[in-house]
C-alpha positions as CSV (number, residue, x, y, z in Angstrom):
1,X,-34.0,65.3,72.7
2,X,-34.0,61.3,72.7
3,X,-33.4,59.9,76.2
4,X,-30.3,58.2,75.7
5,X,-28.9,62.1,75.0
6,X,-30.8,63.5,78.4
7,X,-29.1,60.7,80.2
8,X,-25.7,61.6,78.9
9,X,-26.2,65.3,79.4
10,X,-27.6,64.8,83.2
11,X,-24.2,62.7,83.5
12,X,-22.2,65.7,83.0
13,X,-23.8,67.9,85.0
14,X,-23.7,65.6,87.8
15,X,-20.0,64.9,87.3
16,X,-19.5,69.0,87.0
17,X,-21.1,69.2,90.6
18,X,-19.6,66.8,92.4
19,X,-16.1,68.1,91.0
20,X,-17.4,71.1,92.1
21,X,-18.1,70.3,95.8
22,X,-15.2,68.1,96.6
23,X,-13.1,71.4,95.6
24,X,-15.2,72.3,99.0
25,X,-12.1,70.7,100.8
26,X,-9.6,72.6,99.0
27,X,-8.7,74.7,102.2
28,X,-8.1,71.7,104.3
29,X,-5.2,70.4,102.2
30,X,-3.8,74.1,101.5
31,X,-0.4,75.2,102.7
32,X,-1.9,77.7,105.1
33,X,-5.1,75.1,106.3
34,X,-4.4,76.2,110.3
35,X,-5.4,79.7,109.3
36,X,-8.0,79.1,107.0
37,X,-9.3,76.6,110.0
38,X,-9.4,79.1,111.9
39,X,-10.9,81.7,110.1
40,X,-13.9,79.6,109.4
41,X,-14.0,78.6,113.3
42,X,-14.4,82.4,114.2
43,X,-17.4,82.3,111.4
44,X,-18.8,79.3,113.4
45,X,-18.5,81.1,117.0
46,X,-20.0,84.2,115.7
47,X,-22.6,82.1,114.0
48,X,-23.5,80.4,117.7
49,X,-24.3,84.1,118.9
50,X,-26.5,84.6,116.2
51,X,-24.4,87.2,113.7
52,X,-23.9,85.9,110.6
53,X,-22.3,88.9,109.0
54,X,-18.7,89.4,109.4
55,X,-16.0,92.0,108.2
56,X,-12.1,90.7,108.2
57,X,-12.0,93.2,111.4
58,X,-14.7,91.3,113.0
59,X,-13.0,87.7,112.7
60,X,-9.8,89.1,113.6
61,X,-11.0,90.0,117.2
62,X,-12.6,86.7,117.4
63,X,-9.3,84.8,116.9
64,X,-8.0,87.2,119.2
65,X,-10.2,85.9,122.3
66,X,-9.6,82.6,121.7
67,X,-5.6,82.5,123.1
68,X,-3.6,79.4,122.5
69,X,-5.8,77.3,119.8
70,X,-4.3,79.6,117.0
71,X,-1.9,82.2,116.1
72,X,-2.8,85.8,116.4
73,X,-3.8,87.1,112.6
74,X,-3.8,90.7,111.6
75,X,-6.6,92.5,109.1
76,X,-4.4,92.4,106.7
77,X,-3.6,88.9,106.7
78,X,-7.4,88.2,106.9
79,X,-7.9,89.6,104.1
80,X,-6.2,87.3,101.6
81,X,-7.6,84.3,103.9
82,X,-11.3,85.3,102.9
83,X,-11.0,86.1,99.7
84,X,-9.6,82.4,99.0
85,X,-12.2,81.0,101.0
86,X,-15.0,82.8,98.5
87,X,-13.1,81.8,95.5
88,X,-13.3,78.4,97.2
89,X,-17.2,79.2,97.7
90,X,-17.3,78.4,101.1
91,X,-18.1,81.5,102.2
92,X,-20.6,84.4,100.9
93,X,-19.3,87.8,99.8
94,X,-21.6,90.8,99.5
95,X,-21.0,95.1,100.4
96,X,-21.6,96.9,103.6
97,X,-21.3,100.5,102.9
98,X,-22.2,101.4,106.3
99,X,-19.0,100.9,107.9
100,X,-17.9,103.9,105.6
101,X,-15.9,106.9,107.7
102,X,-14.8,108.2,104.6
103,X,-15.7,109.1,101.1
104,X,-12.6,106.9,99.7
105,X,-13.9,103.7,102.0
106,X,-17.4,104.1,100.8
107,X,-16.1,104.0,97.2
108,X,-14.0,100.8,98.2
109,X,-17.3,99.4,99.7
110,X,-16.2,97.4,102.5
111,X,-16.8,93.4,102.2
112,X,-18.7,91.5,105.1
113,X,-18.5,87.5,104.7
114,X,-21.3,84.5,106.0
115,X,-21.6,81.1,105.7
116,X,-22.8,79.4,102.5
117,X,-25.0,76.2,102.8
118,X,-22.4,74.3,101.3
119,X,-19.4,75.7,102.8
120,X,-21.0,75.3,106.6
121,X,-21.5,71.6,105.8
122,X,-18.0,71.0,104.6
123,X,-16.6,73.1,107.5
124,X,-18.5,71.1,110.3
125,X,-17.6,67.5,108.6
126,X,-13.7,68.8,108.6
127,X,-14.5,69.3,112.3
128,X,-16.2,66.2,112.9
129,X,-13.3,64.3,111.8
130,X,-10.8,66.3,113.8
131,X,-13.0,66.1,117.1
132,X,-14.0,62.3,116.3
133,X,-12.8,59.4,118.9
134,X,-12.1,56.9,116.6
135,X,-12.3,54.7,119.4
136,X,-15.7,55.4,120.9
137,X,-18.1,52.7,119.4
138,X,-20.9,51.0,120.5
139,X,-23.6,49.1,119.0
140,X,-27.6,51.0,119.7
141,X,-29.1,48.6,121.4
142,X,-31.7,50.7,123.6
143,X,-33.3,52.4,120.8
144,X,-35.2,49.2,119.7
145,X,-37.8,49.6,121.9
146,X,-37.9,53.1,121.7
147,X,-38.6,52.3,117.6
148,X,-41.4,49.8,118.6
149,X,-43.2,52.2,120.8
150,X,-42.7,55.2,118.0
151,X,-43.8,53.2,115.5
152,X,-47.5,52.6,117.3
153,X,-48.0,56.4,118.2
154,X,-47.1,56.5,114.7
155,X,-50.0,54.3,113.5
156,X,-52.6,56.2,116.0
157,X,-51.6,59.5,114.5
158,X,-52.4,58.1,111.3
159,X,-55.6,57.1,112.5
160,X,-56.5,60.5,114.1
161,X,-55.2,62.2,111.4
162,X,-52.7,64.3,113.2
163,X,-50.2,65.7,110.6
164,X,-47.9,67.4,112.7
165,X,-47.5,64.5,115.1
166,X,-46.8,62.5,112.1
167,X,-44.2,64.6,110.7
168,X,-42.0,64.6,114.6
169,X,-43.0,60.8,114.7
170,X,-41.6,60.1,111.3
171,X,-38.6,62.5,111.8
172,X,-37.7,61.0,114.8
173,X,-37.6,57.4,113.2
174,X,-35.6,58.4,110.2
175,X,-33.1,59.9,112.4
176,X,-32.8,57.1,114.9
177,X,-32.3,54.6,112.3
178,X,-30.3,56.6,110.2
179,X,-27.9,57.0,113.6
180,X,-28.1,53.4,114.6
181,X,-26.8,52.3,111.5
182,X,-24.1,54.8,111.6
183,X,-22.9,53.6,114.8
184,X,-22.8,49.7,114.0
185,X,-21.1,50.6,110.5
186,X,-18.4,52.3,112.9
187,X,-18.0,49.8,115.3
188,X,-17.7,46.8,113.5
189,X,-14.9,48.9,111.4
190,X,-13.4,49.7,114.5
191,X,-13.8,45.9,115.3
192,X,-12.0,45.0,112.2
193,X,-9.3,47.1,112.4
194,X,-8.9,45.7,116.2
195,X,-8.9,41.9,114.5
196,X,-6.2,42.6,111.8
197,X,-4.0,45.5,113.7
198,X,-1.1,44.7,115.3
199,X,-0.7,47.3,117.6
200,X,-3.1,46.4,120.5
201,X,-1.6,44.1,123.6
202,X,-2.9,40.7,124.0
203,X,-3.2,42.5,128.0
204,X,-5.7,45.2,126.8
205,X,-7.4,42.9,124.6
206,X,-8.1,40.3,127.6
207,X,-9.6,42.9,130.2
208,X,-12.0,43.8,127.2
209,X,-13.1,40.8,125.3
210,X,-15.7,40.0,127.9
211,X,-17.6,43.2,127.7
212,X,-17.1,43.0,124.2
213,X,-18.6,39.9,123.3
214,X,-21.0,40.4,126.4
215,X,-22.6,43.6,124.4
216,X,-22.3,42.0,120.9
217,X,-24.5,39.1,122.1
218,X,-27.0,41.5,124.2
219,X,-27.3,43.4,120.9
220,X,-28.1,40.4,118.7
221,X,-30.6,39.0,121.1
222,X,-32.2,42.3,121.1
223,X,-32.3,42.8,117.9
224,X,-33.7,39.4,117.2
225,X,-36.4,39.7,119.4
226,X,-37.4,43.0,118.4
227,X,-37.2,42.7,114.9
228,X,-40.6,40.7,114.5
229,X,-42.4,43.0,116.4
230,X,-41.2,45.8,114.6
231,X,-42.1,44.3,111.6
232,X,-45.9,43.9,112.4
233,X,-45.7,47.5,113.5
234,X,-44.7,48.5,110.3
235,X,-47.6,46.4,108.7
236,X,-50.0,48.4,111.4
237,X,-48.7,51.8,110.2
238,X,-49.0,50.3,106.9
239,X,-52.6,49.4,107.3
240,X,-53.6,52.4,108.2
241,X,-52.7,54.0,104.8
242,X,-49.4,54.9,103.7
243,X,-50.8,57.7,100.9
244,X,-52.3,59.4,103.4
245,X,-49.4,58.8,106.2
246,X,-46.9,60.7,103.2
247,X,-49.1,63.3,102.2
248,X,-50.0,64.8,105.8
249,X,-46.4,64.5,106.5
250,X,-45.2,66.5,103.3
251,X,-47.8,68.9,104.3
252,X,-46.4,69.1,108.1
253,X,-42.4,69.6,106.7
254,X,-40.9,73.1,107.7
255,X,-39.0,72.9,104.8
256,X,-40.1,75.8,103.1
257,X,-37.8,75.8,100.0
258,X,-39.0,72.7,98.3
259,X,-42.9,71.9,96.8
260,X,-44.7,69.7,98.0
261,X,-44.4,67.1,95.5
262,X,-40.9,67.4,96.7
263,X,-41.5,66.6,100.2
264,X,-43.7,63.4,99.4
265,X,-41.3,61.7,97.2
266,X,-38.7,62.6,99.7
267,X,-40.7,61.0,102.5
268,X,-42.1,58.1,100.4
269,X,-38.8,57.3,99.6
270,X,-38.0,57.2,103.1
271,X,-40.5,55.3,104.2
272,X,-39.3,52.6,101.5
273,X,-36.1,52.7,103.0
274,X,-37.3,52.5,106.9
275,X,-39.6,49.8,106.0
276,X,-36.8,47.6,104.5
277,X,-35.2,47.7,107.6
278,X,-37.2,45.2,109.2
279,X,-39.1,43.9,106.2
280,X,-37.7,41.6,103.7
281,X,-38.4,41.7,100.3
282,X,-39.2,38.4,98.5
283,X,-35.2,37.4,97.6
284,X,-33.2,39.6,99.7
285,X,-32.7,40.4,103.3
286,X,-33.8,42.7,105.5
287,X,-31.3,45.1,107.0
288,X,-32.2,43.6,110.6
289,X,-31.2,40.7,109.1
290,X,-27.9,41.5,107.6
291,X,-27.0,43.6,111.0
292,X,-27.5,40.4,113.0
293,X,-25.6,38.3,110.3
294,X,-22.7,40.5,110.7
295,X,-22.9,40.4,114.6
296,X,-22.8,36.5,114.7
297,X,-19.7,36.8,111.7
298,X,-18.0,39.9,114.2
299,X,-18.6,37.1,117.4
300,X,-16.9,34.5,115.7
301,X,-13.8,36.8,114.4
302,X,-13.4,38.1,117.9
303,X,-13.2,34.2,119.4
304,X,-11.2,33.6,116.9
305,X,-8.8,36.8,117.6
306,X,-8.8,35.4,121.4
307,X,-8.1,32.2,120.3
308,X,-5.2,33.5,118.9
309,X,-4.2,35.7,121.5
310,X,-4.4,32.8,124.2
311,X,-2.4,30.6,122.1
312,X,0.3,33.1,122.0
313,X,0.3,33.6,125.5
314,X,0.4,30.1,126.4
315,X,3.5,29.2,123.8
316,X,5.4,32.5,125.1
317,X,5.9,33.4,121.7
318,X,4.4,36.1,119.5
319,X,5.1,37.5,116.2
320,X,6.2,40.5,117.9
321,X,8.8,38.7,119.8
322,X,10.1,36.6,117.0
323,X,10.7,40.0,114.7
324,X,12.8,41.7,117.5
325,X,15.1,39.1,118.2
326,X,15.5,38.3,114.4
327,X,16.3,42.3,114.1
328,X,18.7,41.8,117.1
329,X,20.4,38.7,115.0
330,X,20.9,41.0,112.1
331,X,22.1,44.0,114.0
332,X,24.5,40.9,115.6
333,X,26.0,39.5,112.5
334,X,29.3,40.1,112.1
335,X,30.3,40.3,108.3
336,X,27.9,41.6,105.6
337,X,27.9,37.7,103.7
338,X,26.1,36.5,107.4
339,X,23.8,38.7,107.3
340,X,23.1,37.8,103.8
341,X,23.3,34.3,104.5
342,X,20.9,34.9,107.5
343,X,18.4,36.9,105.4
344,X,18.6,33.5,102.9
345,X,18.0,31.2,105.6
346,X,15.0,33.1,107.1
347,X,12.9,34.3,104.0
348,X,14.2,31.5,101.5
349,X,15.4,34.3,99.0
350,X,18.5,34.2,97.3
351,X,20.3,34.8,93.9
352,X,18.5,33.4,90.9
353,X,19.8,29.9,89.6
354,X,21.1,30.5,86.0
355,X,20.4,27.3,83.6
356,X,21.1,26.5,80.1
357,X,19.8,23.9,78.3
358,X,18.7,23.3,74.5
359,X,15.4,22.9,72.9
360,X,14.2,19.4,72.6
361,X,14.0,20.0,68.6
362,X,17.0,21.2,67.7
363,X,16.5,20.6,64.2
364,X,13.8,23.6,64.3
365,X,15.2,25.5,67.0
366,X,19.3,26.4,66.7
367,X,21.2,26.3,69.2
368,X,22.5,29.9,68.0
369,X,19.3,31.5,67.8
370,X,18.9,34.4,70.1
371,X,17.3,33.8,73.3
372,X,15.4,36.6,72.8
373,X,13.9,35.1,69.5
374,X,13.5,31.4,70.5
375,X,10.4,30.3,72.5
376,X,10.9,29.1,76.3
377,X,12.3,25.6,77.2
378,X,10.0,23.9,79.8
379,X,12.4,22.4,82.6
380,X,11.7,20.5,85.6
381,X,10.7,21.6,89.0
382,X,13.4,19.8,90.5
383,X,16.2,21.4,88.6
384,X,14.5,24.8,88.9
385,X,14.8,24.5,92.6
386,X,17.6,22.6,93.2
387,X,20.1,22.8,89.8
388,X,19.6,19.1,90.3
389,X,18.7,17.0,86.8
390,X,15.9,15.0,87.7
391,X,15.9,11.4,88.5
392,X,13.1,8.7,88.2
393,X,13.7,8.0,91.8
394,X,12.8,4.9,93.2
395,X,9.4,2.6,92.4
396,X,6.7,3.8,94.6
397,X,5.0,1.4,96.9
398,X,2.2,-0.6,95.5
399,X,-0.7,0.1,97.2
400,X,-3.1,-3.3,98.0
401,X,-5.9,-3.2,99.5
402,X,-6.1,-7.1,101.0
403,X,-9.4,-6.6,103.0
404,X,-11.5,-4.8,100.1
405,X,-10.2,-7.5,97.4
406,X,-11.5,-10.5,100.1
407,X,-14.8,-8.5,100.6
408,X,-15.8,-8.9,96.8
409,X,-14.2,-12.4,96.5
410,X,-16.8,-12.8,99.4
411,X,-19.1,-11.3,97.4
412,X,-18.5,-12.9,94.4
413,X,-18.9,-16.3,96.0
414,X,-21.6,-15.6,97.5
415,X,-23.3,-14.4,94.4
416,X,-22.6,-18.1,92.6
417,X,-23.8,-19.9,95.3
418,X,-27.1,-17.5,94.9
419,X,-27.0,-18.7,91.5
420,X,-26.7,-22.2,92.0
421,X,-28.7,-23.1,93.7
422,X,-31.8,-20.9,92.0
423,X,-30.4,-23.1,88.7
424,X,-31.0,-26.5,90.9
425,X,-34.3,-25.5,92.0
426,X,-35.2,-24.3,87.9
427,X,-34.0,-28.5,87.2
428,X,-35.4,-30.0,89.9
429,X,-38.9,-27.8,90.7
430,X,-39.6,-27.0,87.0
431,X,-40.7,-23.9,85.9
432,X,-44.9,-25.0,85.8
433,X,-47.3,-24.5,88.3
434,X,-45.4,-22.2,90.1
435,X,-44.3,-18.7,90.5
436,X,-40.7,-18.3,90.1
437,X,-38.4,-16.0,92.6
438,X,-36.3,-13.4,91.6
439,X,-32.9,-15.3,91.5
440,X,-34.9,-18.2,89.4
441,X,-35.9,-15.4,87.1
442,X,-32.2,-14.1,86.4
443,X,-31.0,-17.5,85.8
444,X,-33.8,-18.5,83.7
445,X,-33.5,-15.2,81.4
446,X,-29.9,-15.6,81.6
447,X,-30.7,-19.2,79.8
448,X,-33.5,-18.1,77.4
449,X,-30.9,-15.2,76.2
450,X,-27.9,-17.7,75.1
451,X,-30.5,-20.1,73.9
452,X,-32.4,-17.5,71.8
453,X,-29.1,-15.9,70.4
454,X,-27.6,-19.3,68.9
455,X,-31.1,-19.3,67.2
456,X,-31.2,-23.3,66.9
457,X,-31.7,-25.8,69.3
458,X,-29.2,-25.2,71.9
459,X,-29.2,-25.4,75.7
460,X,-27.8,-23.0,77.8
461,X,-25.7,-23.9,81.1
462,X,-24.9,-22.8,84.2
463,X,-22.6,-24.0,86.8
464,X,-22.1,-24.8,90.2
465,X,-19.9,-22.8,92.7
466,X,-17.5,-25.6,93.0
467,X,-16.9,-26.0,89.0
468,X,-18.1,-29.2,88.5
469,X,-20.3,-30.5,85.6
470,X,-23.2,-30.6,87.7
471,X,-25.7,-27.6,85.7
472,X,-28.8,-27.3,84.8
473,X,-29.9,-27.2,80.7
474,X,-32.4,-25.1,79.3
475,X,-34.1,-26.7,75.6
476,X,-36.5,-24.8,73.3
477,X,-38.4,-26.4,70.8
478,X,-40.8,-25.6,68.8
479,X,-44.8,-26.0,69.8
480,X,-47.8,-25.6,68.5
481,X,-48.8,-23.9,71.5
482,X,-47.4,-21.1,73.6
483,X,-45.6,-21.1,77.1
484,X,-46.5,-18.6,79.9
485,X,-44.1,-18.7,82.9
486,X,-45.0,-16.9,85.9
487,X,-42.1,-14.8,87.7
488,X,-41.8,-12.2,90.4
489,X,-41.7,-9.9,87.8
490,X,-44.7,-11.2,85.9
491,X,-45.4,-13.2,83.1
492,X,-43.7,-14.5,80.8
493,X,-45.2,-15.5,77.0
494,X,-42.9,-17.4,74.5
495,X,-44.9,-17.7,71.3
496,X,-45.1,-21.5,69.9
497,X,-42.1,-22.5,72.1
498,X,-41.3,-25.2,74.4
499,X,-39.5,-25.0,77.5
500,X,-37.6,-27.5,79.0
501,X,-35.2,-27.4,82.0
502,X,-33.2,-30.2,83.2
503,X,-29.9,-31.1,85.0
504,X,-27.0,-31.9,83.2
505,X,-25.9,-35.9,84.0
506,X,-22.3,-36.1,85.9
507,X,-19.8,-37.8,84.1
C-alpha cells in the first residue's frame, strides 16, 4: 500500500475513534443524566472500597445510603440505567452465575457491571467540571525551585545510574510542569474573562487588584530568575546522557501493558517537551518565555481595566448606569412614536431614505428598465445621509506656509552669494597654480558644461546676487598643449584646450 493511501486509511480510523469516544458523554446530555450520574457515582464509591463488581442490587443500596444528593432508584429502574450505560461503553458487562437461588435465575445468568478505562475517565472529567471553582486560580510560583532542585538529583541519578530514582524524578517533573501550566492557562482565562465581563463591581475589583498584580509581578520575577538556572540544569542532566537517562527510565515504568520501545519514545518525547520549557530553540521561544510575555501583556490589561474602573468612579458615570436610566426613559415615554423617536435619537437608526435618480447615460441605460436589471447608480454621501443634493460648498482656505517659503528664499540667496563670489575669485585668482575649492569647482564645471555644449567658441556666464553685469567669462581655445586644473575633487585634464577666465567689463 503506497503511503499517501496508509495516511488516508489511519485518517479514518482516527476520525472513527474519536467519534467514538466523544459518544463517551452521551449520558451527560441524556434526558435522565441525574440518574445515570448517579448510577456511575455509586460505581465510583464502591470502587474507593475496593469492589469493582457490581449487580443493579448492589448500586441500588449504594444510592440508598447516600440521602438527599439523589432520588431513591428501584432494581428495576437500575436495570434500564445500566444497560444504556454499556451500550454507551462506559461500563463493563460480563455473568455472575453465583448469585443464582434458582434454576430459572441461573439460566437468566445474572449481570454484574465495572468500570471501563474509558468510561472511568469520562465519568471523573464530568465530575471535575461539576466540582470545579471556576474562580480559584492562581499562578505556581513556588514550584520553580522545587524544579531546580529536581532537576540536579535528577542529573546525579543519572550519574549513579539509579533507574528507579530516575523514573520518580522524571515523573515528578512531568507532572509538576504539566500542572503549572494548567494552572496559568486557567488563570489568565479567568483573568480575561474578569477584563471583558461586565458583571464584577468596580468595589470588588478595587479590594483585589493589589494582590492581583502583587502576585502577577512576584510570579514573573520568579520566573525570570529561575528560568536561566533551570536552563543550565537541563544542559547538566543533558550532559550526563540523555540515551541512557530514557532507557533506564523506560526500564523503571510500572506500566506493564506497553513495550518497552513504547515507554522510551513516550519518555523521549517528554523529555523534548520538558526541555522546551526553558530552552529555546534557534527561532522560536521558549515556554518560560511565552508565560512571562503573557504575564507582562495580563499586567498591562489589568492597569488598563483599573484605569478604567477609576475613571468611572471619578466621573460618577458607568455604562451600567447610563443603560438603566435610558431603560427608565423608555419605560417613561408616553406614546409609542417617542419612544421611537427616542430609540432614533440614541442609536442613530431609523427608516431607510428612499431615492430615485437616473443613470448618468441614459442613452444606454432606460429610464424604464427594471431596477432589477439595470446596474447600481453611484450617489453621493451627502445625499445618502442627509436626502440633501450636494453642493460645492464654499472655497477652502489656502494654506501658506509664510515662514518655510522665507527659509528657502534665505536659502536661495544664500546659495548665489556662495556662487558669486567662488565666480569672482575664478576671475580674479585664476584657475593656475592653485587648488581650487569646492564651490570654485561647481562654478567652473558649470562654465566648461555651457561652453562645451555650444561646441564653438563661446563663454559661459554667471552672475552676481544683485543682477548686475558684473560676471565672470570662461573662453576655450584651442592649444597645442593640454590644461590640468587642480580641484578638491582632483584633477582636471582638457586635451589641447585653453582656459581662460575673466570678468565681464561693466557697462
Amino acid at each position: 500500500m503506497s503511503e499517501s493511501g496508509e495516511d488516508a486509511r489511519q485518517g479514518v480510523v482516527n476520525a472513527f475513534v474519536e467519534e467514538d469516544r466523544l459518544g463517551l458523554f452521551s449520558f451527560a446530555v441524556a434526558e435522565k443524566r441525574s440518574e445515570y450520574l448517579a448510577v456511575l457515582r455509586a460505581f465510583d464509591t464502591a470502587r474507593a472500597n475496593y469492589v469493582v463488581l457490581l449487580h443493579s442490587g448492589d448500586v441500588a443500596d449504594l444510592i440508598a445510603r447516600s440521602p438527599g444528593r439523589h432520588a431513591a432508584l428501584t432494581t428495576l429502574d437500575i436495570a434500564p440505567l445500566l444497560d444504556q450505560l454499556h451500550a454507551w461503553n462506559l461500563l463493563e458487562r460480563s455473568y455472575d452465575g453465583t448469585r443464582a437461588a434458582t434454576l430459572a435465575e441461573y439460566r437468566n445468568r445474572h449481570f454484574v457491571y465495572q468500570f471501563g478505562q474509558a468510561g472511568y475517565k469520562v465519568y471523573r472529567a464530568v465530575e471535575d467540571v461539576l466540582g470545579a471553582r471556576l474562580d480559584d486560580a492562581a499562578l505556581s510560583r513556588l514550584v520553580l525551585p522545587e524544579l531546580l532542585a529536581d532537576m540536579h538529583e535528577l542529573a546525579e541519578a543519572n550519574r549513579q545510574a539509579d533507574g528507579d530514582r530516575i523514573y520518580r524524578k522524571l515523573s515528578r517533573l512531568d507532572s509538576t510542569l504539566s500542572e503549572m501550566a494548567t494552572r496559568a492557562a486557567h488563570f489568565y482565562l479567568v483573568l480575561g474573562d474578569l477584563v471583558r465581563t461586565t458583571e464584577i463591581t468596580p468595589e470588588s475589583f478595587l479590594v483585589h487588584k493589589d494582590a492581583l498584580l502583587t502576585h502577577m509581578r512576584e510570579f514573573s520575577s520568579d520566573l525570570t530568575r529561575y528560568a536561566p538556572k533551570l536552563a543550565e540544569a537541563i544542559a547538566l542532566v543533558e550532559s550526563t546522557g540523555i540515551e541512557e537517562l530514557v532507557e533506564r527510565a523506560a526500564i523503571s515504568d510500572e506500566r506493564v501493558f506497553l513495550t518497552v520501545d513504547e515507554r522510551r519514545a513516550d519518555w523521549t518525547d517528554r523529555w523534548a517537551g520538558l526541555s522546551h520549557w526553558f530552552v529555546s530553540a534557534e527561532s522560536e521561544l521558549s515556554e518560560s518565555e511565552r508565560l512571562r510575555e503573557g504575564t507582562m501583556s495580563a499586567i498591562a490589561a489589568v492597569l488598563s481595566l483599573l484605569r478604567r474602573v477609576t475613571e468611572t468612579r471619578k466621573g460618577g458615570v458607568s455604562r451600567e448606569s447610563q443603560l438603566r436610566h435610558l431603560a427608565g426613559w423608555f419605560a417613561a415615554a408616553p406614546t409609542e412614536d417617542s419612544a421611537h423617536a427616542l430609540f432614533h435619537a440614541v442609536f442613530g437608526l431609523g427608516r431607510p431614505r428612499h431615492l430615485s435618480m437616473v443613470h448618468p447615460d441614459a442613452d444606454i441605460i432606460s429610464t424604464s428598465r427594471s431596477w432589477w436589471e439595470a446596474p447600481p447608480v453611484e450617489i453621493s454621501r451627502t445625499l445618502a445621509e442627509t436626502g440633501r443634493t450636494p453642493t460645492p460648498g464654499v472655497p477652502g482656505r489656502v494654506q501658506r506656509n509664510d515662514g518655510g517659503i522665507r527659509r528657502l528664499r534665505e536659502q536661495q540667496l544664500e546659495s548665489q552669494r556662495s556662487r558669486s563670489a567662488a565666480a569672482q575669485s575664478l576671475a580674479s585668482a585664476g584657475i593656475h597654480d592653485r587648488i581650487l575649492d569646492e564651490q570654485e569647482t561647481e562654478v567652473l564645471l558649470s562654465l566648461l558644461n555651457a561652453a562645451l555644449t555650444a561646441r564653438v567658441r563661446v563663454s559661459g556666464r554667471t552672475s552676481d546676487s544683485s543682477g548686475s553685469d558684473s560676471g565672470v567669462r570662461l573662453t576655450l581655445t584651442d592649444s597645442e598643449r593640454s590644461t590640468i586644473v587642480r580641484t578638491s575633487r582632483g584633477r582636471l585634464h582638457l586635451d589641447r584646450l585653453a582656459l581662460e577666465v575673466s570678468e565681464v567689463a561693466r557697462r
